[in-house]
TORPA-4810 file (N, C-alpha, C, O; in nm, 3 decimals):
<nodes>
NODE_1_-2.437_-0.680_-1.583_-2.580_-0.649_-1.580_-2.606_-0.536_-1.679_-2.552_-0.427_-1.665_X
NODE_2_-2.697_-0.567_-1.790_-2.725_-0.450_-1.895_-2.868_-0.447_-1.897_-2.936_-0.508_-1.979_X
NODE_3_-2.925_-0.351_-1.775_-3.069_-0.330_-1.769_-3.113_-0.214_-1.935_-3.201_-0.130_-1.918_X
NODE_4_-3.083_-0.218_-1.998_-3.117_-0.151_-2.141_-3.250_-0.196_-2.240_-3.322_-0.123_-2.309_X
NODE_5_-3.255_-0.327_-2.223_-3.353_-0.377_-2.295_-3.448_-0.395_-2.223_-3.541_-0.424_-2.298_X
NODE_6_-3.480_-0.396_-2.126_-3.560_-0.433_-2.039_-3.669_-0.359_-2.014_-3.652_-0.265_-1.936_X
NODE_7_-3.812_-0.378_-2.073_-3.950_-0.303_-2.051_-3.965_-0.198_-1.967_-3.982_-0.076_-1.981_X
NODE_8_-3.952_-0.291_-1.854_-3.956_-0.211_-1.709_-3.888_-0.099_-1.678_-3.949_-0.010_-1.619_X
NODE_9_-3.730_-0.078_-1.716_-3.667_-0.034_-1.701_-3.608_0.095_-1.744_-3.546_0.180_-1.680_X
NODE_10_-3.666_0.085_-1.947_-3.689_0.144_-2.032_-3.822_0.270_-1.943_-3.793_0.389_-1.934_X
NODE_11_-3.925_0.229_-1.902_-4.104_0.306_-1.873_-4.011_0.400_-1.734_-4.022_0.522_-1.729_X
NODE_12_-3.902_0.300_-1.604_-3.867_0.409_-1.546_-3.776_0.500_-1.587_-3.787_0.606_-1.526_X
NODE_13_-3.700_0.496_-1.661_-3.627_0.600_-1.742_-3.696_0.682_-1.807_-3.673_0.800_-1.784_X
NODE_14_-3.771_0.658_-1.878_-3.865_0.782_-1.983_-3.918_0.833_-1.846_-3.917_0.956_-1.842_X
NODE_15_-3.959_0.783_-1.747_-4.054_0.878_-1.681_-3.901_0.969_-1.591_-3.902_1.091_-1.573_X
NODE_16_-3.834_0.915_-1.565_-3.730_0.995_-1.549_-3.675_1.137_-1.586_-3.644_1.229_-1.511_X
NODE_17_-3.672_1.127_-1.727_-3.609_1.185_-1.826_-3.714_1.277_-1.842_-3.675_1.394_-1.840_X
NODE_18_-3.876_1.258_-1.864_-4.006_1.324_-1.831_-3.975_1.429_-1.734_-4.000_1.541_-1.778_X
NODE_19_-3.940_1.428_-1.643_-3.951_1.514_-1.525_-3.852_1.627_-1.554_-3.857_1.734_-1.492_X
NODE_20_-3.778_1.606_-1.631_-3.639_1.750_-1.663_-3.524_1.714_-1.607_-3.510_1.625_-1.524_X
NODE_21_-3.448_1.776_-1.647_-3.292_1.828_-1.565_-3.322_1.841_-1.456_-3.418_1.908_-1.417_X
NODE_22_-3.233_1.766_-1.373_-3.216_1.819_-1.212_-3.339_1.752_-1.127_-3.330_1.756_-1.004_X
NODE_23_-3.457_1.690_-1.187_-3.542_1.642_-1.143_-3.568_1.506_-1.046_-3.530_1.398_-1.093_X
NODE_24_-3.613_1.506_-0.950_-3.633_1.394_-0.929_-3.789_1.315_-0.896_-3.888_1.353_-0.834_X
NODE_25_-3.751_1.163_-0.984_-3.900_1.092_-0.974_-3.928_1.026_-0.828_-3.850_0.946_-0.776_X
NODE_26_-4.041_1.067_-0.773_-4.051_1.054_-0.610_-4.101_0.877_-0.609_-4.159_0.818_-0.701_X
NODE_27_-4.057_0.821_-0.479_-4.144_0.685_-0.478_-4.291_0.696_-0.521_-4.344_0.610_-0.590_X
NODE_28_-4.359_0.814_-0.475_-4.504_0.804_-0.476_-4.551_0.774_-0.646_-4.634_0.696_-0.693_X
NODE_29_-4.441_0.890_-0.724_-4.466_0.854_-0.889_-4.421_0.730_-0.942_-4.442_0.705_-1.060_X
NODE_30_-4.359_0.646_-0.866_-4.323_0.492_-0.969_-4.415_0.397_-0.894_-4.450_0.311_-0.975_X
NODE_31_-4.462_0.378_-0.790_-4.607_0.275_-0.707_-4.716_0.391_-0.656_-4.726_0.504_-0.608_X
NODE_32_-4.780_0.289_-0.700_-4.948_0.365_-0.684_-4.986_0.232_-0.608_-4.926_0.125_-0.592_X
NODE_33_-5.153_0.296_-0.552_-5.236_0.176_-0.493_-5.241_0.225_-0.358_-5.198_0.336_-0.327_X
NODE_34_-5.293_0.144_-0.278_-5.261_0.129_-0.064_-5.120_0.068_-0.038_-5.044_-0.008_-0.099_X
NODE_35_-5.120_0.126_0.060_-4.967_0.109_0.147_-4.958_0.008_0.146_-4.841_-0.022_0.124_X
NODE_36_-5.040_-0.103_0.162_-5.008_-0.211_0.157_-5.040_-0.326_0.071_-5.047_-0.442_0.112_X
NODE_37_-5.068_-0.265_-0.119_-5.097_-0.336_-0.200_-5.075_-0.258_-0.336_-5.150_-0.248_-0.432_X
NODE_38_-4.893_-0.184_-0.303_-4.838_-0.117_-0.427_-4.801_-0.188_-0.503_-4.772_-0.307_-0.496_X
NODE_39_-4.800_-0.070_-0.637_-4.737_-0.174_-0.774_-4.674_-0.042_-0.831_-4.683_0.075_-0.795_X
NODE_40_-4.600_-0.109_-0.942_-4.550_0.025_-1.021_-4.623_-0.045_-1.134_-4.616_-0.166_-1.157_X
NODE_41_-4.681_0.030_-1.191_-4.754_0.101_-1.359_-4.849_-0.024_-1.323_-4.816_-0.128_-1.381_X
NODE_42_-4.976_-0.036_-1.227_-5.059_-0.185_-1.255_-5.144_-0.183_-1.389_-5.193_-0.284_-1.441_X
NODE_43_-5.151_-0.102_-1.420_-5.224_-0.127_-1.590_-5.157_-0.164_-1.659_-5.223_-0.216_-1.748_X
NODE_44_-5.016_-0.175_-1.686_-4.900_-0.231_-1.781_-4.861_-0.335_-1.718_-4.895_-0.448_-1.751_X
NODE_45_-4.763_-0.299_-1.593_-4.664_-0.415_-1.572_-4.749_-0.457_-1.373_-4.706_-0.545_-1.297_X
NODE_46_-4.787_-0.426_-1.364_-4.814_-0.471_-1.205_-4.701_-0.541_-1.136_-4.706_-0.661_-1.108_X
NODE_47_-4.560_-0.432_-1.100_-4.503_-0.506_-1.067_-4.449_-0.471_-0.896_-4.429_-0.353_-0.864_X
NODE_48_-4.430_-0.579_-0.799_-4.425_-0.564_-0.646_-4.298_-0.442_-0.621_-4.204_-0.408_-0.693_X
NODE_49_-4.340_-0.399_-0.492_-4.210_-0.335_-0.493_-4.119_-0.386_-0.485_-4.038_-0.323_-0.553_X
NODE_50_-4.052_-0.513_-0.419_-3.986_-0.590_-0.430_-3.909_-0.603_-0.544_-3.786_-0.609_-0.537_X
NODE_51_-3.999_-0.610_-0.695_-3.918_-0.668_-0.812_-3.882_-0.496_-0.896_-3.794_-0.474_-0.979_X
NODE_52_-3.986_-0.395_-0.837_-3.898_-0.261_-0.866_-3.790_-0.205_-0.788_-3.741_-0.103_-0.835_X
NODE_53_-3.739_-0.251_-0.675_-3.628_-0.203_-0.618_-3.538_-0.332_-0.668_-3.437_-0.336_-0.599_X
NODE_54_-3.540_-0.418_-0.744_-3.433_-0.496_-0.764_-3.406_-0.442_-0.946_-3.304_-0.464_-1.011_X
NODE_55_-3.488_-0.395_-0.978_-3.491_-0.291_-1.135_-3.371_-0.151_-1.109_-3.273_-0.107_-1.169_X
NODE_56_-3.460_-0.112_-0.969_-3.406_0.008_-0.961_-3.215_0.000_-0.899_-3.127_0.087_-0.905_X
NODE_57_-3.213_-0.118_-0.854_-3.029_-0.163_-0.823_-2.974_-0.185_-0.964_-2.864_-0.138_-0.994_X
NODE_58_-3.045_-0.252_-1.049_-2.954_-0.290_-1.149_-2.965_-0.179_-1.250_-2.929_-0.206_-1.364_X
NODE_59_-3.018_-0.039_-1.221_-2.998_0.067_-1.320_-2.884_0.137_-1.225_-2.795_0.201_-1.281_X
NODE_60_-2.888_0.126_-1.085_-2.781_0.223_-1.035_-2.625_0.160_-1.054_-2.515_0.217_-1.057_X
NODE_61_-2.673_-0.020_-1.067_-2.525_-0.050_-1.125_-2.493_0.013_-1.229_-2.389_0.076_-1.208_X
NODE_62_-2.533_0.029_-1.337_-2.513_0.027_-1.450_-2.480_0.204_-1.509_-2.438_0.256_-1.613_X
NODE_63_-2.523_0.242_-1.388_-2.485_0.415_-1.393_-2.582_0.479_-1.461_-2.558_0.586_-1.518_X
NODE_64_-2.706_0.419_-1.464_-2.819_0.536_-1.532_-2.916_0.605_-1.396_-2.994_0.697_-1.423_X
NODE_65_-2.907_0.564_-1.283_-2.986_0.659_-1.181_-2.925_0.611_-1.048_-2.887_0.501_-1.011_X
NODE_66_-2.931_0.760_-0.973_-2.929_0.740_-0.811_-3.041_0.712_-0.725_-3.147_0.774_-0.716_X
NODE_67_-3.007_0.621_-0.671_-3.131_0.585_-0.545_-3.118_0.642_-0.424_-3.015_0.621_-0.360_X
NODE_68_-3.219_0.723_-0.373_-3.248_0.791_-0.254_-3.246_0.691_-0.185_-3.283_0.593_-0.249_X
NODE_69_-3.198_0.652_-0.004_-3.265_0.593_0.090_-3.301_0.638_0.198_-3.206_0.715_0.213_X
NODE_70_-3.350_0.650_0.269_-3.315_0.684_0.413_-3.172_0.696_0.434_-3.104_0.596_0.410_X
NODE_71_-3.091_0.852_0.494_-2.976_0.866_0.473_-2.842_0.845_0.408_-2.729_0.836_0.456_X
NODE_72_-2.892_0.839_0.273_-2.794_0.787_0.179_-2.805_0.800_0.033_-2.919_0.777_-0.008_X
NODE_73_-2.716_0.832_-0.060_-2.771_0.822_-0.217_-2.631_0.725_-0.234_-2.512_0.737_-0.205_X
NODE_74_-2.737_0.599_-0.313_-2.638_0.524_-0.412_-2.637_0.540_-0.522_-2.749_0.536_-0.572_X
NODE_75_-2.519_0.564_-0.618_-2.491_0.545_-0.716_-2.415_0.458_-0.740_-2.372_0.384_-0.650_X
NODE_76_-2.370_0.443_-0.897_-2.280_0.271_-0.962_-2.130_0.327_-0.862_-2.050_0.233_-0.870_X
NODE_77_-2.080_0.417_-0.793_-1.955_0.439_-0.729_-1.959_0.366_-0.582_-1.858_0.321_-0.529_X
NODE_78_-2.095_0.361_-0.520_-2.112_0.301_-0.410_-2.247_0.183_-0.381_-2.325_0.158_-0.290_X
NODE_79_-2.206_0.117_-0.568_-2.303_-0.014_-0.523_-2.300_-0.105_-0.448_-2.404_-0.163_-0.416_X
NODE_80_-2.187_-0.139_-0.404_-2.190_-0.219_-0.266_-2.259_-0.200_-0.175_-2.271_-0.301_-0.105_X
NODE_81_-2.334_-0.082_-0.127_-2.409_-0.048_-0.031_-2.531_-0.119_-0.081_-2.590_-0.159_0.020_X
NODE_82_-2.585_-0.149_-0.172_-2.742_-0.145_-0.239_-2.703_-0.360_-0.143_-2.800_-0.424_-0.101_X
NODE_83_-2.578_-0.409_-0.136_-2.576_-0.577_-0.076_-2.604_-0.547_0.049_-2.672_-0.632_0.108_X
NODE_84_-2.566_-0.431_0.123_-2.540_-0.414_0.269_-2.667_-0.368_0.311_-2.707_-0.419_0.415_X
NODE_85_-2.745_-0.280_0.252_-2.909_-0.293_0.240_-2.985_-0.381_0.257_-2.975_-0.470_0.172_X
NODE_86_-3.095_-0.402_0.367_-3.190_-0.497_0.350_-3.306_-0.467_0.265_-3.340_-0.349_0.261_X
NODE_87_-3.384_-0.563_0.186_-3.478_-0.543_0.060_-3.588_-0.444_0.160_-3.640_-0.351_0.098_X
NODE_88_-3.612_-0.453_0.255_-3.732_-0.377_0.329_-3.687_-0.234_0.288_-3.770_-0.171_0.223_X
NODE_89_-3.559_-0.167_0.318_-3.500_-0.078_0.310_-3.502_-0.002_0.192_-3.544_0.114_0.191_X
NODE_90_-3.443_-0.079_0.060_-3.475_-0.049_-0.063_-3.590_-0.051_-0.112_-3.605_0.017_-0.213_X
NODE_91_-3.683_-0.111_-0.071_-3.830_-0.100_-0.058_-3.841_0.030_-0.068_-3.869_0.102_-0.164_X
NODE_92_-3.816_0.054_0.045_-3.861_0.240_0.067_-3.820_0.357_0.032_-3.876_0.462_0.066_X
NODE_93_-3.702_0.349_-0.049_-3.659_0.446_-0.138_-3.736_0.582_-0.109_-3.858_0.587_-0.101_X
NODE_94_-3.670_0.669_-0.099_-3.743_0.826_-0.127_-3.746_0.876_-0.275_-3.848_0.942_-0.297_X
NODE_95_-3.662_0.864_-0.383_-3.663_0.837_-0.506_-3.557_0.841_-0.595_-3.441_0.838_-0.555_X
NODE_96_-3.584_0.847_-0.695_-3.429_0.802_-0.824_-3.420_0.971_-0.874_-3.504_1.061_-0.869_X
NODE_97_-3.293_0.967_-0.918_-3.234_1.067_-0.982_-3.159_1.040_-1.056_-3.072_0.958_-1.025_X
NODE_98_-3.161_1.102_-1.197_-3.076_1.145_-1.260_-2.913_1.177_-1.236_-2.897_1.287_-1.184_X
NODE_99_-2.749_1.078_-1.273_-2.638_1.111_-1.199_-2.631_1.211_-1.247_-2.691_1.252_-1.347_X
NODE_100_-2.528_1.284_-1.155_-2.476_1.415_-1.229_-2.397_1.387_-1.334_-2.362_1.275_-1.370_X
NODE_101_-2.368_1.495_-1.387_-2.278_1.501_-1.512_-2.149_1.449_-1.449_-2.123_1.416_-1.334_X
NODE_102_-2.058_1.452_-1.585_-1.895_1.403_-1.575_-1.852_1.517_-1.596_-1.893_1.600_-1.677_X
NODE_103_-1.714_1.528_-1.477_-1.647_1.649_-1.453_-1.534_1.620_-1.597_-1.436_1.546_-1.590_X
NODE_104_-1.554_1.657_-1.657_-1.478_1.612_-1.806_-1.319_1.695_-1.785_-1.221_1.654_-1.847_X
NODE_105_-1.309_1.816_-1.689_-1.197_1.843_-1.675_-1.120_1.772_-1.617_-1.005_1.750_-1.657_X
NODE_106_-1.201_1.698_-1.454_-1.090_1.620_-1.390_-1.068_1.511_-1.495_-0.958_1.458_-1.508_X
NODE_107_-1.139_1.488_-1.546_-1.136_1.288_-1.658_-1.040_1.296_-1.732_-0.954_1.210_-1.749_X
NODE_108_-1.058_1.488_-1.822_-0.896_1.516_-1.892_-0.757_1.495_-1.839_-0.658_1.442_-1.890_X
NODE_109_-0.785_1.575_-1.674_-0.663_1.557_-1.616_-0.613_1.377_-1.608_-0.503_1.336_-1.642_X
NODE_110_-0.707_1.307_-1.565_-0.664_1.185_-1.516_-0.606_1.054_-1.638_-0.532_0.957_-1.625_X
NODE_111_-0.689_1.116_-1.766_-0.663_1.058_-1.888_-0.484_1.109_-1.917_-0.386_1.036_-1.932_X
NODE_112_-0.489_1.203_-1.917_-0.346_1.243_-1.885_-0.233_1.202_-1.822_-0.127_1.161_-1.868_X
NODE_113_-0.280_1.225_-1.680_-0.171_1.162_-1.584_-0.118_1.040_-1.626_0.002_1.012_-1.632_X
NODE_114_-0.264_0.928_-1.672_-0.204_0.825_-1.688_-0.135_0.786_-1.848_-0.115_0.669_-1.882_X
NODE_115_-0.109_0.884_-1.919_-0.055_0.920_-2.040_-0.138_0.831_-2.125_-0.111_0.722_-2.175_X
NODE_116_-0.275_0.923_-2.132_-0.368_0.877_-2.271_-0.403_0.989_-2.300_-0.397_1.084_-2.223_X
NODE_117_-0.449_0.992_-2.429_-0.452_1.106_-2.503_-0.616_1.207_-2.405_-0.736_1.179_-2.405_X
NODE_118_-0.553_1.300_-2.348_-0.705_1.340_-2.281_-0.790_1.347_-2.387_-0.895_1.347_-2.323_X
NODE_119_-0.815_1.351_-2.470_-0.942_1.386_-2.568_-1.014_1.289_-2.575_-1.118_1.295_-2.641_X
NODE_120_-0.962_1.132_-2.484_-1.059_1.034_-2.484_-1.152_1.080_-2.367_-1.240_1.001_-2.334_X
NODE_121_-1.147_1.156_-2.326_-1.234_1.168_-2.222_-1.340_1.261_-2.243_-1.428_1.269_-2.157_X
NODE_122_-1.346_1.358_-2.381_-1.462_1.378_-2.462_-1.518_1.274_-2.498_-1.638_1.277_-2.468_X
NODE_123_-1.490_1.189_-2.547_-1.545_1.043_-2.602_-1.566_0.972_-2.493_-1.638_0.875_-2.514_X
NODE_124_-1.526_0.986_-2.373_-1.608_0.880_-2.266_-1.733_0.979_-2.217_-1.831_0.923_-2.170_X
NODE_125_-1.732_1.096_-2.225_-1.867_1.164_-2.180_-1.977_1.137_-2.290_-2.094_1.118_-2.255_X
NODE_126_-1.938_1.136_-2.430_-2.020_1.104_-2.529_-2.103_0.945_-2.505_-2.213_0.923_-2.557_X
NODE_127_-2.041_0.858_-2.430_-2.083_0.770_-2.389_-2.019_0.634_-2.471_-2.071_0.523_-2.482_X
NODE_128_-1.901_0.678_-2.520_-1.794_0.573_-2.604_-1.767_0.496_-2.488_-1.779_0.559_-2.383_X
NODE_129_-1.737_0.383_-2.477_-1.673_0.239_-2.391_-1.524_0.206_-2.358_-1.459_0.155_-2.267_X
NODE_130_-1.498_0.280_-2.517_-1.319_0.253_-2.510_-1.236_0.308_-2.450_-1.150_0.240_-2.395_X
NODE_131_-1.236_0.455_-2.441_-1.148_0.495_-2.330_-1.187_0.447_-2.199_-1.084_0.432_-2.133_X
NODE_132_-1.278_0.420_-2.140_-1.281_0.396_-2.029_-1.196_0.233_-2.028_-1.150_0.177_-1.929_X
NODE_133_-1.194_0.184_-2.165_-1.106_0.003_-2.135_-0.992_0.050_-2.138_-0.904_-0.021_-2.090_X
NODE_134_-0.947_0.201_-2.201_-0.839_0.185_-2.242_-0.748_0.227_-2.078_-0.648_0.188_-2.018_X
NODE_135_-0.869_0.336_-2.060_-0.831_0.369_-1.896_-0.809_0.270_-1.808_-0.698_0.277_-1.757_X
NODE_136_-0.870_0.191_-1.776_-0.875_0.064_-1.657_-0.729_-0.056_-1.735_-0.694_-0.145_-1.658_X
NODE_137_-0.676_-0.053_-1.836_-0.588_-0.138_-1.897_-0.450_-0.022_-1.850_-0.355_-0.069_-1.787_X
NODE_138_-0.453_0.129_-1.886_-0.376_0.189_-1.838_-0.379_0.183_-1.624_-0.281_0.142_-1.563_X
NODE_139_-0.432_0.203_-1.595_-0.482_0.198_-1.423_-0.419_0.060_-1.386_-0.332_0.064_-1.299_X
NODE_140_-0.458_-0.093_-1.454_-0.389_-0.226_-1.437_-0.232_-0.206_-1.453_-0.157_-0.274_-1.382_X
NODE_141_-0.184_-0.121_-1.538_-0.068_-0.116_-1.601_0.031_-0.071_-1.449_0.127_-0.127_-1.397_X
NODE_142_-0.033_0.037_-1.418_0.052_0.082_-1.329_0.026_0.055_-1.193_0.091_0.103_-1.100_X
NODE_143_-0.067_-0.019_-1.181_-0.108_-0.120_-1.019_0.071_-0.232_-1.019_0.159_-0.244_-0.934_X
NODE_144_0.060_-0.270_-1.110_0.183_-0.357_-1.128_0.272_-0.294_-1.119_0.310_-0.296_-1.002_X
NODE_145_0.352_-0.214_-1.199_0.443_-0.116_-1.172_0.489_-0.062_-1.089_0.609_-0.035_-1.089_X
NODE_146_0.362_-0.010_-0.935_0.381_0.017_-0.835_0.402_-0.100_-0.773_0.509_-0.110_-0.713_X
NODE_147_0.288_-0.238_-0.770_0.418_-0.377_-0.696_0.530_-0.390_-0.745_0.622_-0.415_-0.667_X
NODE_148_0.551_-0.382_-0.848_0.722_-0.454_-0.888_0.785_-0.306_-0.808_0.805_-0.335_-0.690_X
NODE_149_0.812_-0.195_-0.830_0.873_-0.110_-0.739_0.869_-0.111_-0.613_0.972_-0.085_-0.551_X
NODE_150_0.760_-0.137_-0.549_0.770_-0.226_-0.369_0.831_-0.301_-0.364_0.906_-0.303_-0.266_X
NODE_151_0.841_-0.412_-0.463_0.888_-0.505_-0.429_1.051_-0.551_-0.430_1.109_-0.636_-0.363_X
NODE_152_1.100_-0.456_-0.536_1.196_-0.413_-0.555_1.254_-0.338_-0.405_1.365_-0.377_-0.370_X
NODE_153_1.216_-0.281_-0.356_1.267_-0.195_-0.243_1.253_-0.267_-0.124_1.308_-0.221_-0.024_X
NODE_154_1.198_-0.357_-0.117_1.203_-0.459_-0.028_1.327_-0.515_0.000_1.392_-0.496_0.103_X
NODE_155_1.364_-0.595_-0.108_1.484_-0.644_-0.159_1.595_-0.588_-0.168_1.701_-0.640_-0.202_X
NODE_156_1.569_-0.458_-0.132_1.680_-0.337_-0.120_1.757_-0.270_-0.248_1.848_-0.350_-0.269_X
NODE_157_1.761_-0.226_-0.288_1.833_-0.200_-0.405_1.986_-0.165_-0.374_2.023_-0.088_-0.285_X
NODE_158_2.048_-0.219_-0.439_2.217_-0.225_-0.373_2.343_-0.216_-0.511_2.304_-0.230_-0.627_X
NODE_159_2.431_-0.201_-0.493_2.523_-0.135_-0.533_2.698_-0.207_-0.504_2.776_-0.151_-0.428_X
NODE_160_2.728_-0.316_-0.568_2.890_-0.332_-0.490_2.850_-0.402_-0.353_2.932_-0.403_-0.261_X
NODE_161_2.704_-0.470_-0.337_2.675_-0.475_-0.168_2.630_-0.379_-0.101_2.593_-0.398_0.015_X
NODE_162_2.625_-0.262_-0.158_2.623_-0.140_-0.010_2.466_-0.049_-0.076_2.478_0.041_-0.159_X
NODE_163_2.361_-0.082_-0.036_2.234_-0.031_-0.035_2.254_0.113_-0.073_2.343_0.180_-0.019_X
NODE_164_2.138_0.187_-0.207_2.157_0.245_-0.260_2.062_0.378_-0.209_2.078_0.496_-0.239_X
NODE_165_1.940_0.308_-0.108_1.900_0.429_-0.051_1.889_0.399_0.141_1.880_0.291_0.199_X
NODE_166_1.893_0.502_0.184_1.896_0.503_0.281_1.740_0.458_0.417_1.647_0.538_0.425_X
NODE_167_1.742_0.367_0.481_1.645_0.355_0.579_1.520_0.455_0.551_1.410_0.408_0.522_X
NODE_168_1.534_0.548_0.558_1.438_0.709_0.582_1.432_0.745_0.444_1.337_0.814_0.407_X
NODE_169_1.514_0.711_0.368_1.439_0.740_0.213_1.331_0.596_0.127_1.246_0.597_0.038_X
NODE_170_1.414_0.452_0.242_1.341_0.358_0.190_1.176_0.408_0.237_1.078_0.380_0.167_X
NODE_171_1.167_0.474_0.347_1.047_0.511_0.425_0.944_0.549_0.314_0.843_0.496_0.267_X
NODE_172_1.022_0.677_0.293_0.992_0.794_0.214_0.909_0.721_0.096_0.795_0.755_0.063_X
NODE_173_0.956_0.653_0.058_0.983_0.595_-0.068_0.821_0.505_-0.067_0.717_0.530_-0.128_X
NODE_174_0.839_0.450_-0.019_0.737_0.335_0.022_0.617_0.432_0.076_0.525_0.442_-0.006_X
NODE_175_0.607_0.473_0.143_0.474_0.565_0.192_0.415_0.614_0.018_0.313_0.570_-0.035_X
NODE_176_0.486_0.685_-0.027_0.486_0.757_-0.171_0.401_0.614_-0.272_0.303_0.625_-0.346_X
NODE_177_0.461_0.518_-0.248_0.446_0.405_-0.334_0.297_0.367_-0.271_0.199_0.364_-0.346_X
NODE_178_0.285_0.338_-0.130_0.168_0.308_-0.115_0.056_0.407_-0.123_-0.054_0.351_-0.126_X
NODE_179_0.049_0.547_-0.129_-0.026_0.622_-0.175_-0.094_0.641_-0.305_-0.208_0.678_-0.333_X
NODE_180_0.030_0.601_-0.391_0.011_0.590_-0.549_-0.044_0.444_-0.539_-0.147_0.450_-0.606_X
NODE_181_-0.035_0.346_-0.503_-0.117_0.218_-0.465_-0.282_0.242_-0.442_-0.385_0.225_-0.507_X
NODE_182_-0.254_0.278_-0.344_-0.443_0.345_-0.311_-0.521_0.395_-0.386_-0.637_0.363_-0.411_X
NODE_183_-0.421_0.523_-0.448_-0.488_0.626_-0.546_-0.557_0.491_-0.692_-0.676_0.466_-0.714_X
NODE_184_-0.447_0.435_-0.756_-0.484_0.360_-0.845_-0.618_0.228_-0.824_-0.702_0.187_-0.904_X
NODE_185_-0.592_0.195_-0.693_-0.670_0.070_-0.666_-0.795_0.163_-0.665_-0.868_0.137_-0.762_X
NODE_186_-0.833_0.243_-0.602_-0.922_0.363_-0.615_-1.019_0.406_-0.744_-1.120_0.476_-0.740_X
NODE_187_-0.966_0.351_-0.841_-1.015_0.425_-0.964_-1.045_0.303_-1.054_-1.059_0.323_-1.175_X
NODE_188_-1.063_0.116_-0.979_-1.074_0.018_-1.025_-1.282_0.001_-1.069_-1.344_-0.043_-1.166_X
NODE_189_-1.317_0.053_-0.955_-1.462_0.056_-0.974_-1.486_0.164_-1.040_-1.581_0.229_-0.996_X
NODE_190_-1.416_0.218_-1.159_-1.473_0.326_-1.251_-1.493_0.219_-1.367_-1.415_0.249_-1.457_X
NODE_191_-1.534_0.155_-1.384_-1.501_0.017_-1.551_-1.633_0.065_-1.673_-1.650_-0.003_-1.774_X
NODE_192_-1.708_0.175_-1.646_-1.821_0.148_-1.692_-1.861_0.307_-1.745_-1.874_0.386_-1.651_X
NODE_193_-1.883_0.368_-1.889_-1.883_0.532_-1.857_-1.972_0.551_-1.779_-1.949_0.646_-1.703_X
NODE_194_-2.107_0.479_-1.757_-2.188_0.505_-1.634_-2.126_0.589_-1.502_-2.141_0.705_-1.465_X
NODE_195_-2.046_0.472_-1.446_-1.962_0.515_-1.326_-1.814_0.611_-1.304_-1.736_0.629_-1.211_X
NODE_196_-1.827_0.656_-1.443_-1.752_0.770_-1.431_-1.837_0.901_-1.338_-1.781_1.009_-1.319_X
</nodes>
């Protein structure tokens, strides 16, 4: 989904971006009219709330704004929530925000860990594409790595016949492995510099 070109989408961003740093655009500023015959911009686009909360999901996919709801902010890290939402719900939005910035130190660290040059992670805040492919190709790399090493220890690793680690280190071992499992599977819905 690349809401970028898109009229609609383009008028809520500028008015976004209108409001300043740190700002947020309230429901009341994107529909005007009676409670029960809103539109957003009816001199331009007259469009239902309905077809602006389905605008306003496909910018939070895409990592250009957070949606207020009733107890909750989604961003592109927890768009799954925007399916688990009923449209009445997103209807009612309290309003969009601006994401925060990228912690560019942790992104260094993590560009690191996974041995890429951290300085791509200046270039993924700049809003470059590639480190983040290069990241998620490194992240795939070692999802595998950690199965073939489970899987390996499954199978026991052995020696002459006689197993090379012990019960309580296979433990050890495997807890460690499935942690580093999690951590990586974890960092699969980052694909986008948006959702950094």
């Amino acid at each position: 989904i690349d809401p970028s070109r898109s009229r609609y989408t383009q008028e809520i961003l500028s008015r976004l971006k209108a409001k300043g740093h740190g700002q947020v655009l309230n429901r009341s500023e994107l529909l005007s009219g009676a409670t029960d015959v809103e539109y957003f911009y009816p001199a331009k686009f007259r469009l239902e709330p309905d077809l602006l909360a389905t605008l306003l999901c496909g910018l939070v996919y895409s990592g250009d704004i957070v949606l207020a709801i009733t107890g909750d902010k989604i961003d592109s890290g927890k768009v799954a929530l925007l399916a688990e939402r009923p449209l009445d719900e997103l209807k009612q939005f309290k309003h969009v925000e601006a994401p925060k910035e990228i912690n560019v130190a942790v992104l260094r660290s993590l560009f690191e860990l996974l041995g890429l040059s951290p300085g791509l992670a200046q270039l993924a805040t700049q809003g470059s594409e590639e480190p983040v492919k290069q990241l998620m190709e490194a992240v795939g790399g070692l999802v595998r790595r950690v199965l073939h090493a489970t899987t390996d220890m499954q199978s026991r690793l052995s020696f002459w016949g006689q197993p090379l680690l012990r019960e309580d280190e296979i433990r050890e071992w495997r807890g460690r492995l499935d942690a580093l499992k999690t951590f990586t599977e974890s960092l699969s819905p980052y694909n986008t510099v948006g959702k950094l």
